[in-house]
PDB file of N, CA, C and O in Angstrom, chain B, residues numbered from 101:
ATOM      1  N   UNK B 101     -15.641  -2.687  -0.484  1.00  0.00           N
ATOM      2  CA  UNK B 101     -15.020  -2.505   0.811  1.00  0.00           C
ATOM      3  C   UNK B 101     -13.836  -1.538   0.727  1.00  0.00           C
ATOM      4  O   UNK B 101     -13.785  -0.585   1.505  1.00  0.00           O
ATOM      5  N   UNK B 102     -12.666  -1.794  -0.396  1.00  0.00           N
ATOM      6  CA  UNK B 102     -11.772  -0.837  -0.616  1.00  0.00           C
ATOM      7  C   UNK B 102     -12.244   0.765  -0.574  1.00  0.00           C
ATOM      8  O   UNK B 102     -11.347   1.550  -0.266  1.00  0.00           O
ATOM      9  N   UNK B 103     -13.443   1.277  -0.828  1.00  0.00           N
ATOM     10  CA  UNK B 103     -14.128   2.654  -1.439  1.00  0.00           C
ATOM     11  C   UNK B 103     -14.108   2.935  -0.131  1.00  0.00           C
ATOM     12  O   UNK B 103     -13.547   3.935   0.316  1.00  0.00           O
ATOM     13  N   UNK B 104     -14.780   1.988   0.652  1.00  0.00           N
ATOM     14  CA  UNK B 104     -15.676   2.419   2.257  1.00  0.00           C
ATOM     15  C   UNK B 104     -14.084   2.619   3.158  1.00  0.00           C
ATOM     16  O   UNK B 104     -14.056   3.400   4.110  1.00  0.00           O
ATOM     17  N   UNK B 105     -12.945   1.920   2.789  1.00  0.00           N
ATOM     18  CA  UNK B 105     -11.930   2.136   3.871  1.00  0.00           C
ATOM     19  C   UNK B 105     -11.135   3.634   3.151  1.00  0.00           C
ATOM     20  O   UNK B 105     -10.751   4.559   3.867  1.00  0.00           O
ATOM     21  N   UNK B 106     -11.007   3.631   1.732  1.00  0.00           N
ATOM     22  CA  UNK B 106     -10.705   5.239   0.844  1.00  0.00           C
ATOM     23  C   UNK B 106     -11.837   6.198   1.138  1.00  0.00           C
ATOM     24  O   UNK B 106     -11.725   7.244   0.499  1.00  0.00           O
ATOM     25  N   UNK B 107     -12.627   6.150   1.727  1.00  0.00           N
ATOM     26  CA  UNK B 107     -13.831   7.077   1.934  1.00  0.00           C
ATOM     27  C   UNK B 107     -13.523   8.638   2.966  1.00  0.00           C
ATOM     28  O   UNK B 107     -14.289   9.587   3.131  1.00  0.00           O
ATOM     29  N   UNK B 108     -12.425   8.470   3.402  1.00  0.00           N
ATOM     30  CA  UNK B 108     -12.152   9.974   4.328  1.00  0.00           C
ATOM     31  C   UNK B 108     -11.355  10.419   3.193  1.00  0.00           C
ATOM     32  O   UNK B 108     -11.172  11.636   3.173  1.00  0.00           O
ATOM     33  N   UNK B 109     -10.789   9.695   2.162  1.00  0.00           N
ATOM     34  CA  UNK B 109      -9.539  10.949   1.265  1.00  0.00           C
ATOM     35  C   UNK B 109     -10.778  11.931   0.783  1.00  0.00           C
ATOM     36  O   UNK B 109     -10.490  13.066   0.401  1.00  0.00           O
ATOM     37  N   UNK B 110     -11.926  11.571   0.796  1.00  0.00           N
ATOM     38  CA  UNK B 110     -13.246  12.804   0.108  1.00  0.00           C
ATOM     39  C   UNK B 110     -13.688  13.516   1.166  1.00  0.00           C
ATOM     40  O   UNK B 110     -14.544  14.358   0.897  1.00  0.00           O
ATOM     41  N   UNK B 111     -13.384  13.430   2.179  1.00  0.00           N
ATOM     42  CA  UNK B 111     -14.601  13.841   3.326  1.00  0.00           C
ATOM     43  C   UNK B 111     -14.033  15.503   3.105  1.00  0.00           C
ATOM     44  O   UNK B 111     -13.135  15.987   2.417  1.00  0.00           O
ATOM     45  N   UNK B 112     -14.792  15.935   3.817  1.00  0.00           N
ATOM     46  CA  UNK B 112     -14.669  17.558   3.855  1.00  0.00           C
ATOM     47  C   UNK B 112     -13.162  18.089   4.550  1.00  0.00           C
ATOM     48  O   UNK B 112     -12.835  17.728   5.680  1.00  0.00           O
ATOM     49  N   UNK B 113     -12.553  18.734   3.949  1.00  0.00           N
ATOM     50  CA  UNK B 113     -11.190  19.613   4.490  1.00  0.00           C
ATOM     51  C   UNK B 113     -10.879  18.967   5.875  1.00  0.00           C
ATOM     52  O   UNK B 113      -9.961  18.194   6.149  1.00  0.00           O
ATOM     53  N   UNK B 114     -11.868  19.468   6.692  1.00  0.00           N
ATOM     54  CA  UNK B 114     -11.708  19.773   8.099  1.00  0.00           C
ATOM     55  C   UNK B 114     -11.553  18.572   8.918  1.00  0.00           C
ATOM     56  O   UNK B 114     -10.791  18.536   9.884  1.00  0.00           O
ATOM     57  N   UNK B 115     -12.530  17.238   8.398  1.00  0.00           N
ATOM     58  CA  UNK B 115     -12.830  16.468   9.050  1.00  0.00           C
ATOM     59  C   UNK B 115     -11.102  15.331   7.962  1.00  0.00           C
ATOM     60  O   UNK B 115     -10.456  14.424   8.486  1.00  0.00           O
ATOM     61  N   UNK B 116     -10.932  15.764   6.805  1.00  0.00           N
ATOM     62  CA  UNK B 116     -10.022  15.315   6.709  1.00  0.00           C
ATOM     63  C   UNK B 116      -8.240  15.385   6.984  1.00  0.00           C
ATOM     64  O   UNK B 116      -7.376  14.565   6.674  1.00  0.00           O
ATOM     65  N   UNK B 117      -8.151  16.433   7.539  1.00  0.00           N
ATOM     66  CA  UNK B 117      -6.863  17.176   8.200  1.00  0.00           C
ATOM     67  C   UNK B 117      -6.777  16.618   9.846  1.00  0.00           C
ATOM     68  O   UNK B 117      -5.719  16.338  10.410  1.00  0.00           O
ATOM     69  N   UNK B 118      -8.062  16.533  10.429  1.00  0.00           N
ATOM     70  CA  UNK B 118      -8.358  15.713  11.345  1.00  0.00           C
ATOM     71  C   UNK B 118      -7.744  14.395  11.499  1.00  0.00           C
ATOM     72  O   UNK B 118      -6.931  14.118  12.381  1.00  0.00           O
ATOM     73  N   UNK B 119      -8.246  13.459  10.445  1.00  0.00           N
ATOM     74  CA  UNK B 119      -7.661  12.185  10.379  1.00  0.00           C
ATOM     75  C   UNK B 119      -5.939  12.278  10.076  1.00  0.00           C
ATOM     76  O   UNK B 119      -5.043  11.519  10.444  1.00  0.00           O
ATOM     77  N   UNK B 120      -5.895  13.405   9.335  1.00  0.00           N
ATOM     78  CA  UNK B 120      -4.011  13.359   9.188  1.00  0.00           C
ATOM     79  C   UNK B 120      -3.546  13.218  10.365  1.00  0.00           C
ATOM     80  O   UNK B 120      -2.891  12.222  10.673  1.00  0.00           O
ATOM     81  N   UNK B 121      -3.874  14.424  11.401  1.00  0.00           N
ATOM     82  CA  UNK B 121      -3.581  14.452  12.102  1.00  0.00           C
ATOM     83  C   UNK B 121      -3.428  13.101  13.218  1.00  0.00           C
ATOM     84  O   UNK B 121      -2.440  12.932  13.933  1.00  0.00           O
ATOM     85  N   UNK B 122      -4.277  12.468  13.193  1.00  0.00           N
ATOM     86  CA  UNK B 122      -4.654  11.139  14.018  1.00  0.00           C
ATOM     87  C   UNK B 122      -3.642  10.203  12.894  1.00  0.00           C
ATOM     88  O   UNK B 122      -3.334   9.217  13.565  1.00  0.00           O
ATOM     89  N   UNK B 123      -3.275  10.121  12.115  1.00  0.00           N
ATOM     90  CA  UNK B 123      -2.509   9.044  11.047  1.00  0.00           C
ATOM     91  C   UNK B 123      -0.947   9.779  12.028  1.00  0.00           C
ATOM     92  O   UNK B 123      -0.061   9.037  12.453  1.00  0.00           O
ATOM     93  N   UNK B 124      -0.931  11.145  12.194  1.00  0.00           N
ATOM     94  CA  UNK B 124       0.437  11.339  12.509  1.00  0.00           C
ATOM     95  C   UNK B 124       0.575  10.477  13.774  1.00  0.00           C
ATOM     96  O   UNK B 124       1.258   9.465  13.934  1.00  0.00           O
ATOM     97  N   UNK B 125      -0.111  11.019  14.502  1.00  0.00           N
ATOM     98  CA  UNK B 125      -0.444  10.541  16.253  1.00  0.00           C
ATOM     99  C   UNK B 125      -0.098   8.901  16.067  1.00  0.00           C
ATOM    100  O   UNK B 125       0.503   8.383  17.009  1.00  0.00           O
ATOM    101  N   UNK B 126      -0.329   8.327  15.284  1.00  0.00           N
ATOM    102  CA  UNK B 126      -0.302   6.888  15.139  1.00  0.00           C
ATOM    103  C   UNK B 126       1.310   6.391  14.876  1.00  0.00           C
ATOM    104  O   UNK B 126       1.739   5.329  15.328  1.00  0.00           O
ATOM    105  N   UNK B 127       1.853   7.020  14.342  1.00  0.00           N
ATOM    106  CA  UNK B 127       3.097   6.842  14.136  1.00  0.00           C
ATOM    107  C   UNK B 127       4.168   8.261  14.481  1.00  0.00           C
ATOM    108  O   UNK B 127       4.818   8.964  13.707  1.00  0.00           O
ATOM    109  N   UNK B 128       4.023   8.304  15.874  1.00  0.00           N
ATOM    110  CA  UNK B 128       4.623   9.353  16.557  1.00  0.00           C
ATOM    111  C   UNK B 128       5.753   8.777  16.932  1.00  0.00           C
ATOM    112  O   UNK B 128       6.661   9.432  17.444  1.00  0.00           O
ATOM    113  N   UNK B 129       5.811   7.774  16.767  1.00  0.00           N
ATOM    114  CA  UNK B 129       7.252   7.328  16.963  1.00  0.00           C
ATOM    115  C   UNK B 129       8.718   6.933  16.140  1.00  0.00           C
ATOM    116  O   UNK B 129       9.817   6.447  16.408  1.00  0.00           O
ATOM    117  N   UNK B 130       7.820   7.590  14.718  1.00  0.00           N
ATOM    118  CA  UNK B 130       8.793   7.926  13.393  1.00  0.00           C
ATOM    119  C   UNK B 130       9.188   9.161  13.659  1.00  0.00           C
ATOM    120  O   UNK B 130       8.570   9.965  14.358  1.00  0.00           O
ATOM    121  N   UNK B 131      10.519   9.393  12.952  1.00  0.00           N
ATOM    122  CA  UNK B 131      10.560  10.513  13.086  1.00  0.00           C
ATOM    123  C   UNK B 131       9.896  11.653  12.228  1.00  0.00           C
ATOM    124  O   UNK B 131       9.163  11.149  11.378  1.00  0.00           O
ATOM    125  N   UNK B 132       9.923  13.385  12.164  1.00  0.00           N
ATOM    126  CA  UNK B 132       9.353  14.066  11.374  1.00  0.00           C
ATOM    127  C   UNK B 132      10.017  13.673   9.984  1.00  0.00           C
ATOM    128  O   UNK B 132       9.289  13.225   9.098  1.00  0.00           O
ATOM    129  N   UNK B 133      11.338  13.825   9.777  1.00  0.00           N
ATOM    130  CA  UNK B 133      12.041  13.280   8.137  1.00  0.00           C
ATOM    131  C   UNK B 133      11.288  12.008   7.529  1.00  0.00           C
ATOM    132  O   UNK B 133      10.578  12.054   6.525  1.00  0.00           O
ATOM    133  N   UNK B 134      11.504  11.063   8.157  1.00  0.00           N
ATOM    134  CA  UNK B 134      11.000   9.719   7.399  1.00  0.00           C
ATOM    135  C   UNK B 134       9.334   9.577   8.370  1.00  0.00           C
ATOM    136  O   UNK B 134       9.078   8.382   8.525  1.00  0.00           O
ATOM    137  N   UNK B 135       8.675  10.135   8.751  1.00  0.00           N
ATOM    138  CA  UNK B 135       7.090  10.184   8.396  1.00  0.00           C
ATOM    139  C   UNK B 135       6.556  11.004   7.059  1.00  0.00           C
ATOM    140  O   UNK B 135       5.645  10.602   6.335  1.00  0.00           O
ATOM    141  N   UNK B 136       7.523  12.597   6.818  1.00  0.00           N
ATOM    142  CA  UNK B 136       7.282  12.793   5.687  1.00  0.00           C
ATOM    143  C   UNK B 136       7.339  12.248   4.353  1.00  0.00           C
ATOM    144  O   UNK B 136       6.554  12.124   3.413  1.00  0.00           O
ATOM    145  N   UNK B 137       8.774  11.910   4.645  1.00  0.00           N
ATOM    146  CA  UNK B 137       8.864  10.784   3.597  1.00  0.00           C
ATOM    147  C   UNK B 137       7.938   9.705   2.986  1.00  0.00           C
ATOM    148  O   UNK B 137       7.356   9.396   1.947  1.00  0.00           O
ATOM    149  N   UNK B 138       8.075   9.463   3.793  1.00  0.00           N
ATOM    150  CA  UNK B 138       7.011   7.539   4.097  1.00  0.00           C
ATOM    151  C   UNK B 138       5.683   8.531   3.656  1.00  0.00           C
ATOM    152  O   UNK B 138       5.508   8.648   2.443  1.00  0.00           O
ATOM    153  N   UNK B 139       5.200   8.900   4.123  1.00  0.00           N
ATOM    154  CA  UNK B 139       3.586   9.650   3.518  1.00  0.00           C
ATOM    155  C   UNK B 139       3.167  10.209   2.747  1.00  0.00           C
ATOM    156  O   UNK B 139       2.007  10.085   2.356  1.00  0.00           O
ATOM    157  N   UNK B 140       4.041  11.029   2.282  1.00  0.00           N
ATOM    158  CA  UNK B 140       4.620  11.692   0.988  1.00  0.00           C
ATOM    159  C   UNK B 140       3.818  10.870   0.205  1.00  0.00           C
ATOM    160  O   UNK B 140       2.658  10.980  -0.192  1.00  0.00           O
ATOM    161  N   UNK B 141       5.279   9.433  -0.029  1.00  0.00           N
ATOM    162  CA  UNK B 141       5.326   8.294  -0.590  1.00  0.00           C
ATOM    163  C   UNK B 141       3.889   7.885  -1.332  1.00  0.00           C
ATOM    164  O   UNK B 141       3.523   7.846  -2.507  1.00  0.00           O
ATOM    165  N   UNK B 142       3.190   7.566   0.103  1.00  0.00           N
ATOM    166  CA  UNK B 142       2.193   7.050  -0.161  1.00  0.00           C
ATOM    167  C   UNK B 142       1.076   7.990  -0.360  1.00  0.00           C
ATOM    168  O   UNK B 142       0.110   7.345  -0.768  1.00  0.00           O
ATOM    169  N   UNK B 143       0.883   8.872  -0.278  1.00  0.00           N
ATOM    170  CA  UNK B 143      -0.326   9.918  -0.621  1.00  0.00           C
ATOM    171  C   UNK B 143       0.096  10.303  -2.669  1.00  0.00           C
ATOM    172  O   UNK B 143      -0.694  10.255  -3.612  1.00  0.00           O
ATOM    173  N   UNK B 144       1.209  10.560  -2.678  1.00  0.00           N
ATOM    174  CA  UNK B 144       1.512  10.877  -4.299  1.00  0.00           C
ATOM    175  C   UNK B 144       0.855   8.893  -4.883  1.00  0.00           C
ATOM    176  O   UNK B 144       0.113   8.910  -5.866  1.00  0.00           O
ATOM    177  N   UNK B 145       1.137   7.578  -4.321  1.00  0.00           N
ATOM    178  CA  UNK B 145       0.909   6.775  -4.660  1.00  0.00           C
ATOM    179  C   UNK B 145      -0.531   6.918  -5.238  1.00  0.00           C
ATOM    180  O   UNK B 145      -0.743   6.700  -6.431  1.00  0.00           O
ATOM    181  N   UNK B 146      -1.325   7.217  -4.543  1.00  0.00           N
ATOM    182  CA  UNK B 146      -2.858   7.473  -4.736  1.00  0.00           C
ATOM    183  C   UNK B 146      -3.015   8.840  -5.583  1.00  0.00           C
ATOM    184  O   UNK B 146      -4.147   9.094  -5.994  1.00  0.00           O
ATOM    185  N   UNK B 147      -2.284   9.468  -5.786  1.00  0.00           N
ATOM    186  CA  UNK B 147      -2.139  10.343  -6.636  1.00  0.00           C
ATOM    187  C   UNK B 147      -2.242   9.851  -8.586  1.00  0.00           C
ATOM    188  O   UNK B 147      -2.946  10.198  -9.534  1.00  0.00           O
ATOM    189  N   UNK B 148      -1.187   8.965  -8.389  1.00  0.00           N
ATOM    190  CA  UNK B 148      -1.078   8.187  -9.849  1.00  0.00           C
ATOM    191  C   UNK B 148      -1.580   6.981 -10.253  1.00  0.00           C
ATOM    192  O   UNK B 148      -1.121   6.245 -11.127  1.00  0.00           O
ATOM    193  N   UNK B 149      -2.634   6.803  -9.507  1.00  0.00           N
ATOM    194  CA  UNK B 149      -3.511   5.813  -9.527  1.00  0.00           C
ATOM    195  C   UNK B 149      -4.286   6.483 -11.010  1.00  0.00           C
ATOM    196  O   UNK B 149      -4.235   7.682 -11.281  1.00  0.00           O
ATOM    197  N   UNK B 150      -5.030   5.389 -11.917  1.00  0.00           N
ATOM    198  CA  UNK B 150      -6.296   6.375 -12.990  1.00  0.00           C
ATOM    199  C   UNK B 150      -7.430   6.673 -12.137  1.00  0.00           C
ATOM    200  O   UNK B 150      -8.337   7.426 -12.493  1.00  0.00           O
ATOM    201  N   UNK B 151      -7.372   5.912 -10.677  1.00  0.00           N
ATOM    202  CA  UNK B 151      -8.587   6.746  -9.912  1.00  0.00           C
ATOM    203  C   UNK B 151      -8.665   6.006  -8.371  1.00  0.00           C
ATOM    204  O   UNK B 151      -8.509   4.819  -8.083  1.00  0.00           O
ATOM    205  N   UNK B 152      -8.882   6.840  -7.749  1.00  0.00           N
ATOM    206  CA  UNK B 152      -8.414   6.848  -6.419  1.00  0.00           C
ATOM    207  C   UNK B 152     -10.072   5.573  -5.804  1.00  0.00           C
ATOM    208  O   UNK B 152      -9.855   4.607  -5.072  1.00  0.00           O
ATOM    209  N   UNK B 153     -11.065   5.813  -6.155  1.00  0.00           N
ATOM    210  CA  UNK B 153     -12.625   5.026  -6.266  1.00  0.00           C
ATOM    211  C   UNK B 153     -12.855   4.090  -7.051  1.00  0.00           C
ATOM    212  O   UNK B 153     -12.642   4.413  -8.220  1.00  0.00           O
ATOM    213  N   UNK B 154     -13.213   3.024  -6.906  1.00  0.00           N
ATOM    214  CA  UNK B 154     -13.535   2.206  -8.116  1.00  0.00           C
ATOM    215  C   UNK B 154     -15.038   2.057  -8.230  1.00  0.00           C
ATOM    216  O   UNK B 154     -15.332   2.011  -9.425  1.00  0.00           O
ATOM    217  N   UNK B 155     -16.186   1.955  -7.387  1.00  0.00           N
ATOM    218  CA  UNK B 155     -17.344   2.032  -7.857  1.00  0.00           C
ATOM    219  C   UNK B 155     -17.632   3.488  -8.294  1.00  0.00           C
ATOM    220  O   UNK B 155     -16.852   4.372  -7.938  1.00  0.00           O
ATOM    221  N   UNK B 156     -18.800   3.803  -9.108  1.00  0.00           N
ATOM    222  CA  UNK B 156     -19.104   4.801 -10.639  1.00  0.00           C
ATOM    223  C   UNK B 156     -19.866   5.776  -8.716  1.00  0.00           C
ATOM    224  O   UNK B 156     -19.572   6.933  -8.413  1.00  0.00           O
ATOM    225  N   UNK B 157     -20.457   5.172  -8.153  1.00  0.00           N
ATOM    226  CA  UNK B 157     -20.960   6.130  -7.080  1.00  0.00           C
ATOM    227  C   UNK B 157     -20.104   6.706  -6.089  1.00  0.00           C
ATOM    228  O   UNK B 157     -20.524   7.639  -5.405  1.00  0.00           O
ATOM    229  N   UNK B 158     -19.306   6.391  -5.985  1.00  0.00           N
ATOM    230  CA  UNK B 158     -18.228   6.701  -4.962  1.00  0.00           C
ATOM    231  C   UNK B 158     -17.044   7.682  -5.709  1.00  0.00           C
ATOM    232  O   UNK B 158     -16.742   8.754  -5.184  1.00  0.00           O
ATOM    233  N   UNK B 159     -16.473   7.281  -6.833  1.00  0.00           N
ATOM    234  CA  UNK B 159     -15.622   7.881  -7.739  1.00  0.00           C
ATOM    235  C   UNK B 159     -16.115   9.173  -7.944  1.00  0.00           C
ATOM    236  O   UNK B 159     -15.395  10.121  -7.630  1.00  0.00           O
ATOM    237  N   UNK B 160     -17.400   9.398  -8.495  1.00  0.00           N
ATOM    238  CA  UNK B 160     -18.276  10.460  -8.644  1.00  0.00           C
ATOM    239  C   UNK B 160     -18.498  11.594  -7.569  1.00  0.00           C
ATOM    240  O   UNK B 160     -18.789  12.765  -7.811  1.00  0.00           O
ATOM    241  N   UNK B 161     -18.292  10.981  -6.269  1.00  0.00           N
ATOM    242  CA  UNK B 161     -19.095  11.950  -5.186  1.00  0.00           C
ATOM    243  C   UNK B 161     -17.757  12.129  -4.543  1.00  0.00           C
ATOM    244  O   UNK B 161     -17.735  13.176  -3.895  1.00  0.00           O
ATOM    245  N   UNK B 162     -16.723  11.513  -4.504  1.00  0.00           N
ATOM    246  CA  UNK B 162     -15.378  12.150  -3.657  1.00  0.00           C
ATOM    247  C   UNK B 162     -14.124  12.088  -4.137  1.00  0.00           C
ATOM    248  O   UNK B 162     -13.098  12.357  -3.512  1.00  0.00           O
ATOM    249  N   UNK B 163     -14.261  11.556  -5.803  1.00  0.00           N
ATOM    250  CA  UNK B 163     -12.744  11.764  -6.236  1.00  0.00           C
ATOM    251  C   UNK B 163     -11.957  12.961  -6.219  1.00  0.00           C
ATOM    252  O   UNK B 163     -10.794  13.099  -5.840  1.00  0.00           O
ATOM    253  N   UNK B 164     -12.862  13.920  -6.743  1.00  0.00           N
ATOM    254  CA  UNK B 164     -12.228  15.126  -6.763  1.00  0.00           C
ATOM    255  C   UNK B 164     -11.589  15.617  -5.431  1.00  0.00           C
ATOM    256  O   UNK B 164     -10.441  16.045  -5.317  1.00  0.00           O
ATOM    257  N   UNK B 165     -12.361  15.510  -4.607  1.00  0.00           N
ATOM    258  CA  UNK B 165     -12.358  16.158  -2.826  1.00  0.00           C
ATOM    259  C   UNK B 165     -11.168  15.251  -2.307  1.00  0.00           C
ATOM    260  O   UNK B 165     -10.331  15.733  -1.545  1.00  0.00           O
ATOM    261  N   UNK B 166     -11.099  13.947  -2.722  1.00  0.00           N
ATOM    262  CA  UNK B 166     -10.149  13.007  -2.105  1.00  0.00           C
ATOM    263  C   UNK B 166      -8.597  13.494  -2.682  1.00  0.00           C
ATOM    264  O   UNK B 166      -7.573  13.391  -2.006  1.00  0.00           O
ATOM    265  N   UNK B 167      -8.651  14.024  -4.026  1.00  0.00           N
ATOM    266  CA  UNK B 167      -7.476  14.107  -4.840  1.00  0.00           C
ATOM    267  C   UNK B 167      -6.644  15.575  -4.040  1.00  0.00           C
ATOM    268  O   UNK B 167      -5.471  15.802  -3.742  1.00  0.00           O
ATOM    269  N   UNK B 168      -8.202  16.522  -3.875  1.00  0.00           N
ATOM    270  CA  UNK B 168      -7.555  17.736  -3.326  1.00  0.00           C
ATOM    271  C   UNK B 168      -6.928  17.762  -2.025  1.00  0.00           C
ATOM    272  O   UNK B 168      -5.887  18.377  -1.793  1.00  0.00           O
ATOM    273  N   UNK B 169      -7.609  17.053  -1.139  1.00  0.00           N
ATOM    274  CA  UNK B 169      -7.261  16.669   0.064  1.00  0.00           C
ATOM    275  C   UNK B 169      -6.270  15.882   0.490  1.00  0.00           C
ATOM    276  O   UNK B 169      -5.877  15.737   1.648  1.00  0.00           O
ATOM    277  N   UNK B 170      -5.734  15.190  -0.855  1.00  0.00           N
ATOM    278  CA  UNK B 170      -4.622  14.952  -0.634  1.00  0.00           C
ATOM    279  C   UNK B 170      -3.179  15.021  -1.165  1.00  0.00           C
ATOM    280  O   UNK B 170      -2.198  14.286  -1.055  1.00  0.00           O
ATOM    281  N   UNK B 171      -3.535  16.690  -2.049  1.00  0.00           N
ATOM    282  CA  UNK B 171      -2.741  17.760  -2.700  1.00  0.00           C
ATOM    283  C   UNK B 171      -2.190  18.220  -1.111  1.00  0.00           C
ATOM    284  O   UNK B 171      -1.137  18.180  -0.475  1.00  0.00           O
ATOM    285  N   UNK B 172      -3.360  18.599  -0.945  1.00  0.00           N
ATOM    286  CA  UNK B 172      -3.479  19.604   0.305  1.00  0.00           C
ATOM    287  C   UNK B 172      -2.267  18.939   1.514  1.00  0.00           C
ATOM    288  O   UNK B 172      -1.286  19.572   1.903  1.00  0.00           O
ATOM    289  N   UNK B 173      -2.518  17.989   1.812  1.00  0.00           N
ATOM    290  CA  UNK B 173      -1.890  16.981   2.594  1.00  0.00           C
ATOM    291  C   UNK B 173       0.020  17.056   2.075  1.00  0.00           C
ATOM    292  O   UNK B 173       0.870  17.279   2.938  1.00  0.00           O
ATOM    293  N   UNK B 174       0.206  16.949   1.359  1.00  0.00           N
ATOM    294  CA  UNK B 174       1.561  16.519   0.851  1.00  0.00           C
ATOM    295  C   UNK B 174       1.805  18.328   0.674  1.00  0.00           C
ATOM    296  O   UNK B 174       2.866  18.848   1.021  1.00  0.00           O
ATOM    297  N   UNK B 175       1.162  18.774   0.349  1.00  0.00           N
ATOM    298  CA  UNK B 175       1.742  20.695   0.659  1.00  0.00           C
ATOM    299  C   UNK B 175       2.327  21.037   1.643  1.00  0.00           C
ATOM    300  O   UNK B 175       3.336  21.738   1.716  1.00  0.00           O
ATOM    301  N   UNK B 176       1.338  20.257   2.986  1.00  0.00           N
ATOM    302  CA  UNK B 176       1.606  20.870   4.407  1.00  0.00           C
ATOM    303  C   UNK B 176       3.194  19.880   4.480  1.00  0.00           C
ATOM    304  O   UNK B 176       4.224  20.488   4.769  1.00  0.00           O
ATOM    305  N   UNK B 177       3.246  18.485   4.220  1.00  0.00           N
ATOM    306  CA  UNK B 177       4.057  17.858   4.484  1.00  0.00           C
ATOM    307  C   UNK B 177       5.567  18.095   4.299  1.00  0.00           C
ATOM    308  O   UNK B 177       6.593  17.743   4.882  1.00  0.00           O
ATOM    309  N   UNK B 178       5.080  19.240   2.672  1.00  0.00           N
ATOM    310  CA  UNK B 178       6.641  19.810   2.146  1.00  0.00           C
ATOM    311  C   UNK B 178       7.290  20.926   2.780  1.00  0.00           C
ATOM    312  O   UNK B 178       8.441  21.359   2.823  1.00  0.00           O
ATOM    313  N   UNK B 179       6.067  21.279   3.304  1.00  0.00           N
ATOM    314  CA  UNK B 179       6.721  22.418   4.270  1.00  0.00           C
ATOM    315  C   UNK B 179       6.978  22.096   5.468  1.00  0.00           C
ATOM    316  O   UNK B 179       6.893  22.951   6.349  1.00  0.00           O
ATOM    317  N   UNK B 180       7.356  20.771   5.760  1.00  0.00           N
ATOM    318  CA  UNK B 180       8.059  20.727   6.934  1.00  0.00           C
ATOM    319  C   UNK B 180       7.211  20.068   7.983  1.00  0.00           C
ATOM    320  O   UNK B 180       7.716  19.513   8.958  1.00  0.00           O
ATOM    321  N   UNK B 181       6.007  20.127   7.789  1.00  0.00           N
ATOM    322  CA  UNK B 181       4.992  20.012   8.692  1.00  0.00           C
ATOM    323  C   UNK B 181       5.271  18.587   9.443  1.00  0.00           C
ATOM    324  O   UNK B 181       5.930  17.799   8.765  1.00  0.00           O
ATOM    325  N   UNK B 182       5.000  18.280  10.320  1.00  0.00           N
ATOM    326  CA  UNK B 182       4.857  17.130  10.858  1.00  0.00           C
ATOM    327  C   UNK B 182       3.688  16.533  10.733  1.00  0.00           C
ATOM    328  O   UNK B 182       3.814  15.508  11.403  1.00  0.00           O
ATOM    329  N   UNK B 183       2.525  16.552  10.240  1.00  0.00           N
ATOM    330  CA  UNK B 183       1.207  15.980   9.948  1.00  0.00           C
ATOM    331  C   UNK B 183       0.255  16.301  10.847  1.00  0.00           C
ATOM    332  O   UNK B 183      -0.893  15.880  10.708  1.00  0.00           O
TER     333      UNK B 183
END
């Protein structure tokens, strides 16, 4: 169940910048400083995990994509971005 709710950190670029976007929308009532913060936080969290998937089929087919996507994510965030 954990894989199936981690399952957009793999999805494709587009469809995953999407959901950022909708994670921002969700907490539009933080401000831009401490949403970056706070997300930051938690996206590097999944960062230092030994692996973001725990079943061998899931780990396999979107760790990589999940890891980049959420390089990608904390890039836009350092620059200021609002999500």
């Amino acid at each position: 169940m954990l894989d199936a709710d981690l399952a957009i950190f793999g999805a494709n670029p587009g469809e995953y910048q999407k959901y950022a976007r909708s994670i921002r929308q969700e907490y539009i009532w933080v401000s831009d400083a401490n949403y970056i913060a706070g997300r930051t936080k938690v996206l590097e969290n999944f960062l230092q995990r030994e692996r973001i998937y725990l079943t061998e089929e899931i780990f396999n087919s979107l760790e990589l994509s999940a890891h980049n996507n959420i390089k990608a994510e904390i890039q836009f965030l350092k620059r200021g971005c609002n999500g």
